[in-house]
C-alpha positions as CSV (number, residue, x, y, z in Angstrom):
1,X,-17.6,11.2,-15.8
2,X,-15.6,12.4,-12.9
3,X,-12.0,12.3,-14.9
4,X,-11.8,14.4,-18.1
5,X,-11.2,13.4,-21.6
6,X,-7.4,13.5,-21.1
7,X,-7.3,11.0,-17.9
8,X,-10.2,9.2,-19.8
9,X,-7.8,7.6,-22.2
10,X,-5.2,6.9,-19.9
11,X,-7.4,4.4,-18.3
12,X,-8.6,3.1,-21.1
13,X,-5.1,2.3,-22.0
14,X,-3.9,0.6,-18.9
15,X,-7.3,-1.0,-18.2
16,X,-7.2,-4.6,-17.2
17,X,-10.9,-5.1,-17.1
18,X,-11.5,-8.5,-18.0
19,X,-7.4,-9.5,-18.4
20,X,-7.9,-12.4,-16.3
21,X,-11.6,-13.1,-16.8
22,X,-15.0,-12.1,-15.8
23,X,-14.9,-13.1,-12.3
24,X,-11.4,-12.3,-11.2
25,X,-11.6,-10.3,-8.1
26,X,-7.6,-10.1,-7.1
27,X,-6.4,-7.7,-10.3
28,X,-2.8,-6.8,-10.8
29,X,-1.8,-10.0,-8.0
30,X,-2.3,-11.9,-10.9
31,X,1.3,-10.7,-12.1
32,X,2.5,-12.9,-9.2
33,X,3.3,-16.5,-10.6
34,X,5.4,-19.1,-9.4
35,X,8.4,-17.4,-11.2
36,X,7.6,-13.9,-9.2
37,X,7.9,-15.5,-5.9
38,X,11.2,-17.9,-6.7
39,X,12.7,-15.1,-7.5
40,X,12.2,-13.1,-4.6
41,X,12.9,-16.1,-2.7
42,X,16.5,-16.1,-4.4
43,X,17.0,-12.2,-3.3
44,X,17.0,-13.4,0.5
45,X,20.8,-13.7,0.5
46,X,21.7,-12.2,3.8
47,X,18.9,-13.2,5.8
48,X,18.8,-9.5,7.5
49,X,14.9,-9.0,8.1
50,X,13.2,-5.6,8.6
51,X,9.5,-4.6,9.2
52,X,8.2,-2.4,7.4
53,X,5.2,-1.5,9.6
54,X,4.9,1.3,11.7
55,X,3.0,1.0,14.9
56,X,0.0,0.1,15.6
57,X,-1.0,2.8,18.5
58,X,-3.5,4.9,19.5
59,X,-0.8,7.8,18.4
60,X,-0.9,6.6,14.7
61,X,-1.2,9.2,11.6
62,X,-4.7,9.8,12.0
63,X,-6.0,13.3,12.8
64,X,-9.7,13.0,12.2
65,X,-9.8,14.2,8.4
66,X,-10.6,10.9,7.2
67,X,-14.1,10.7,9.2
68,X,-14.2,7.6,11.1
69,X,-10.4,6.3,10.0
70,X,-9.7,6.3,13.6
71,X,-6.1,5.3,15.0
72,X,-5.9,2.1,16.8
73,X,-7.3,1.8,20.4
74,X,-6.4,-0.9,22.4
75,X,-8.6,-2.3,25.3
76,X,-7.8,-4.6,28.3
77,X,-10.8,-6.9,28.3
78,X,-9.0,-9.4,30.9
79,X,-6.2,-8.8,33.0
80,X,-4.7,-11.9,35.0
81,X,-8.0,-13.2,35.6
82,X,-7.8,-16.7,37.7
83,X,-10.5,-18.9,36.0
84,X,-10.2,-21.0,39.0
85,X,-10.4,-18.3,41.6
86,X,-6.5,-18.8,42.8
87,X,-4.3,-16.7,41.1
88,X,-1.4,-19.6,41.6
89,X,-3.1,-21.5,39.2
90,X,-3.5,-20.6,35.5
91,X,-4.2,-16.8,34.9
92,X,-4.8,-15.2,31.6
93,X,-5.5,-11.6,29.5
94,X,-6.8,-10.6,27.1
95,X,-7.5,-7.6,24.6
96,X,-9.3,-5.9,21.7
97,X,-8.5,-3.2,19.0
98,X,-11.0,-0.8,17.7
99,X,-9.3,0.9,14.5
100,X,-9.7,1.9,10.9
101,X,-8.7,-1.1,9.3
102,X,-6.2,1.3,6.9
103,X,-5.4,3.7,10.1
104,X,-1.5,2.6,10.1
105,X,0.2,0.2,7.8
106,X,-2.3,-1.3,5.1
107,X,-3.1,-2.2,1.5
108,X,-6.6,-1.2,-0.2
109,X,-8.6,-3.6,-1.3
110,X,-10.4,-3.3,-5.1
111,X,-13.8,-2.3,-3.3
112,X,-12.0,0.4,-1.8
113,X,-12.5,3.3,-4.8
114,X,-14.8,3.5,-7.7
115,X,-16.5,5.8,-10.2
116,X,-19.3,6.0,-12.1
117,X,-21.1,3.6,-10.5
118,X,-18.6,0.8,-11.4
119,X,-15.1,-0.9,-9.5
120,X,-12.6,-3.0,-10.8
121,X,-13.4,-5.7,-13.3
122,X,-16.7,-4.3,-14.0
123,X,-18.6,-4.8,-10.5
124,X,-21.1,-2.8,-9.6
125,X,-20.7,-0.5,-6.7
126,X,-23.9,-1.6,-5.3
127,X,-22.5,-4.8,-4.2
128,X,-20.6,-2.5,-1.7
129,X,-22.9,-1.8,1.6
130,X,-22.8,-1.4,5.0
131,X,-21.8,-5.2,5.1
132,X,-18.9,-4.4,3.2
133,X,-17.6,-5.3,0.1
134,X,-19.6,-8.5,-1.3
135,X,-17.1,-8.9,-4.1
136,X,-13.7,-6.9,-3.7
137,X,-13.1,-7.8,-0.1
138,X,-9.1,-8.0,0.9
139,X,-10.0,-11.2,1.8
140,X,-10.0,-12.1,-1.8
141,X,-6.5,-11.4,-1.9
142,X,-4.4,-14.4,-0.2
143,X,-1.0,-14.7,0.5
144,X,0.6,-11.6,-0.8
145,X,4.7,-13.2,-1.6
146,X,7.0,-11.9,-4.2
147,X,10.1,-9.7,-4.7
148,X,10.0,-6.6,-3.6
149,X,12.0,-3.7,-4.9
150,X,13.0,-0.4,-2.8
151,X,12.8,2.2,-5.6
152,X,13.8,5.9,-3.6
153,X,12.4,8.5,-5.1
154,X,13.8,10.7,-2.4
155,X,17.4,9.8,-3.3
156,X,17.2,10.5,-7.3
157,X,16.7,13.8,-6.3
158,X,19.3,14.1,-3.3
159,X,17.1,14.8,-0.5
160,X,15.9,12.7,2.2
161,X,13.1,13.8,2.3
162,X,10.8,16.5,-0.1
163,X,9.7,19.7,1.0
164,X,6.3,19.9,-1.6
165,X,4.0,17.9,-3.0
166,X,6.5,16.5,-5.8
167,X,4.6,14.6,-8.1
168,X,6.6,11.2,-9.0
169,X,6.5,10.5,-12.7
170,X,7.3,7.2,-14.9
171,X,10.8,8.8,-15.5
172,X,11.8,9.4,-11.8
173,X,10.7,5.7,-11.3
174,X,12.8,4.7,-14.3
175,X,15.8,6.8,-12.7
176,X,15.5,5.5,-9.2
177,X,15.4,2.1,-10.9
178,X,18.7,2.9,-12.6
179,X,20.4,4.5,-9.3
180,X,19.3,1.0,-7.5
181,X,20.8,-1.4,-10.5
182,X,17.3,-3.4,-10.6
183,X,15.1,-4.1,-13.6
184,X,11.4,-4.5,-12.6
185,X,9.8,-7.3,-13.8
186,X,6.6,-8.8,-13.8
187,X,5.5,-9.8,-10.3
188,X,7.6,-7.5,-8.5
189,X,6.0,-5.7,-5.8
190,X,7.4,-1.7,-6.2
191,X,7.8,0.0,-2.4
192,X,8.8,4.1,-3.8
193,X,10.3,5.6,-1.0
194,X,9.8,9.5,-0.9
195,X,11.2,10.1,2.8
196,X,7.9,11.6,4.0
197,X,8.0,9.4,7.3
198,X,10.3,12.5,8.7
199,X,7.4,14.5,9.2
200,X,5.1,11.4,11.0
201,X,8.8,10.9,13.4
202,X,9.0,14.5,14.3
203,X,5.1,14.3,15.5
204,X,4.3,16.6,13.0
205,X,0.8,14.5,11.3
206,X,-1.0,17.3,9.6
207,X,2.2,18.0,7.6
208,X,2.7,14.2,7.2
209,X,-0.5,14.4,5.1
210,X,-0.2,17.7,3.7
211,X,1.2,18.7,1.9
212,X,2.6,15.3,0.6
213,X,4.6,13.9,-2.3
214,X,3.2,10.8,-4.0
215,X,2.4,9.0,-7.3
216,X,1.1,11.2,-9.9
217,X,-1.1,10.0,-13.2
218,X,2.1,10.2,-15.0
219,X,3.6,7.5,-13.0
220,X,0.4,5.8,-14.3
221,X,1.4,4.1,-17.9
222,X,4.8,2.9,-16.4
223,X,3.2,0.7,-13.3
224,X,0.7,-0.7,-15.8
225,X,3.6,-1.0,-18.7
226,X,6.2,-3.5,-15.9
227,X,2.9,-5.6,-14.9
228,X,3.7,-4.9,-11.0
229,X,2.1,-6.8,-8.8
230,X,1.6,-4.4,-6.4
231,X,2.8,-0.6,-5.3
232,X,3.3,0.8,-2.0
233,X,4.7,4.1,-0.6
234,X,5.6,5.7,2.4
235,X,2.6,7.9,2.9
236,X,-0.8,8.4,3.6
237,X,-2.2,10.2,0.9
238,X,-0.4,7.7,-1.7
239,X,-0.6,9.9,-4.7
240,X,1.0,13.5,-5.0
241,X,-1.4,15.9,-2.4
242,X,-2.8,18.1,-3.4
243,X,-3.2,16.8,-6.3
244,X,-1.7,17.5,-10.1
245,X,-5.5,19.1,-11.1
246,X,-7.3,20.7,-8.3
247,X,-10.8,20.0,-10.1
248,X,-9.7,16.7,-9.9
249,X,-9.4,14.2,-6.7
250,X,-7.4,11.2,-6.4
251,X,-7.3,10.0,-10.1
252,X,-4.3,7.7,-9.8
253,X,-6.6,6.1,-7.1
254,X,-9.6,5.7,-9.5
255,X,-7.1,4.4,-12.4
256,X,-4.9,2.0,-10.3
257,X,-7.9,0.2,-8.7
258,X,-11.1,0.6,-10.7
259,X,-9.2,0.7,-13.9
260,X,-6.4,-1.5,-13.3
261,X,-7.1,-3.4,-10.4
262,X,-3.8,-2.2,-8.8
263,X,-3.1,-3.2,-5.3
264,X,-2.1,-0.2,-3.1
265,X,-0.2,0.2,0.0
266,X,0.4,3.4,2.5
267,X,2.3,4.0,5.6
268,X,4.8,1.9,4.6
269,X,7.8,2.1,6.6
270,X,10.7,2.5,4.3
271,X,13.5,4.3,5.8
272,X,15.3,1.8,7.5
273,X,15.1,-0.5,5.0
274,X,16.2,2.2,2.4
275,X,19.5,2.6,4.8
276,X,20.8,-0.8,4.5
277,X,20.1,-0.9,0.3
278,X,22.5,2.4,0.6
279,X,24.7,0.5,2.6
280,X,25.2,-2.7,0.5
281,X,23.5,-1.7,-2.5
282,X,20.7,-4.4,-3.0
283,X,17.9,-2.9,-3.3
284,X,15.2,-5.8,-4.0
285,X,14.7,-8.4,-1.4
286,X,12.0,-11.3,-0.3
287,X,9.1,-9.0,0.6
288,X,6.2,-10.8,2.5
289,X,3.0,-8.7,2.8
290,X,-0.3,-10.6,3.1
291,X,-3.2,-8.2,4.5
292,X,-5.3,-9.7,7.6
293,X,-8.3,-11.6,5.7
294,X,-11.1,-9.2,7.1
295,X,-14.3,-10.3,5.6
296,X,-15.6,-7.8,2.9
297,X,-12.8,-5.8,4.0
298,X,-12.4,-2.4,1.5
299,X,-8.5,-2.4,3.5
300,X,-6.2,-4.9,4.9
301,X,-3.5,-4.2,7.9
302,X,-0.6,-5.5,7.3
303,X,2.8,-5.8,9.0
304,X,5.2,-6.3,5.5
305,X,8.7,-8.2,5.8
306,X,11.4,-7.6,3.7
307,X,14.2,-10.4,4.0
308,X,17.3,-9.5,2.2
């Protein structure tokens, strides 16, 4: 067993294999009922809008350490072509992308981590091939509504931005939750803001990933304990990098979505919408975020919109 005895009850705890029955391939989107998504609908008060997507280029965050994660590439297949011969008449273009479907702005799906031969709910990781993900596509996911809540870690501590890997716990989550006069509740979608989109502005994309700030395993128990429908941050690691044990790698990914079936987002962009909660101090909002329904998809690109 990859995760040792310690991080071996944790998920165990907060495991939601078989919460919402033996077949349910969508996991902690569950939390988001009817009520979930009135209520976000009832934060759009000022009908401001932001995107919370960063751009889909071929100068994206990707440097090449994620093999094959490549940035997105755009190609002219057409350009102005006169399917009648006479350009007065009608002309048309057209294009393709060739990208890692979780190069920019993205969620995972549940195929997209496992361990010991197992993913969420159970599955086997066999039914993952080079056909992709027979059972824990993002396609499984549909529409992806609810409220949203901008919880900045960044702020609690008085920075914009963090210098380390700080590793975010339950009680910085709790704080930033207190500084931002929200209560989570079940359904809500939580977007943690740690500022590290400076480095990714300045150009600098190796110290954008590295090292990185990000959830850490004790941030674990409080996601699972507010039945959030979904977490996303502001970077591309997601969890704290390097990470909290150096023998182990990326357990708060193995918990959240084998053990949980918690939907996670990175490369969020948070900062301007972080500005304006500053500025009139609402800090939840209409948040609509559903992931392009790629077949057997193991990510989904996304262009998120909060509405305040």
């Amino acid at each position: 067993m990859a995760l040792p005895p310690h991080l071996q009850q944790l998920a165990a705890r907060v495991s939601n294999r078989g919460r919402w029955g033996a077949d349910d391939r969508r996991g902690t989107l569950n939390h988001i009922d009817p009520e979930a998504v009135v209520r976000g609908i009832a934060a759009a008060l000022q009908g401001k809008v932001f995107s919370l997507a960063i751009p889909f280029d071929d100068d994206g965050p990707q440097t090449g350490l994620v093999p094959g994660r490549v940035n997105p590439q755009l190609e002219m297949v057409a350009v102005n072509v006169a399917f009648t011969g006479d350009p007065s008449d009608f002309t048309t273009s057209d294009d393709v992308v060739t990208m890692g479907v979780q190069a920019a702005t993205h969620w995972d799906s549940l195929g997209h981590v496992g361990y010991g031969g197992e993913l969420y709910n159970g599955v086997a990781d066999s039914t993952n091939d080079n056909a992709g993900s027979h059972e824990l596509g993002v396609d499984r996911y549909g529409p992806i509504v609810s409220r949203g809540v901008l919880l900045d870690v960044a702020a609690v501590h008085g920075v914009d931005h963090f210098d380390t890997g700080y590793a975010i716990t339950g009680a910085d989550l709790d704080a930033a939750a207190a500084r931002a006069g929200v209560r989570v509740e079940p359904g809500d979608i939580v977007l943690v803001r740690t500022g590290q989109m400076h480095w990714l502005r300045l150009g600098e994309k190796f110290r954008y990933s590295d090292p990185s700030p990000g959830l850490s395993t004790q941030s674990i128990e409080w996601l699972w304990s507010h039945d959030v429908g979904a977490v996303a941050t502001d970077t591309l690691v997601f969890e704290v990098w390097p990470c909290e044990d150096p023998a182990v790698l990326l357990p708060v990914h193995m918990i959240h979505l084998r053990d949980m079936g918690l939907v996670q987002g990175q490369n969020w962009a948070l900062d301007e919408l972080a500005f304006d909660c500053a500025a009139d101090g609402q800090y939840d909002f209409l948040l609509s975020a559903t992931p392009l329904p790629i077949t057997r998809s193991v990510g989904g690109a996304v262009a998120p919109t909060a509405v305040k």
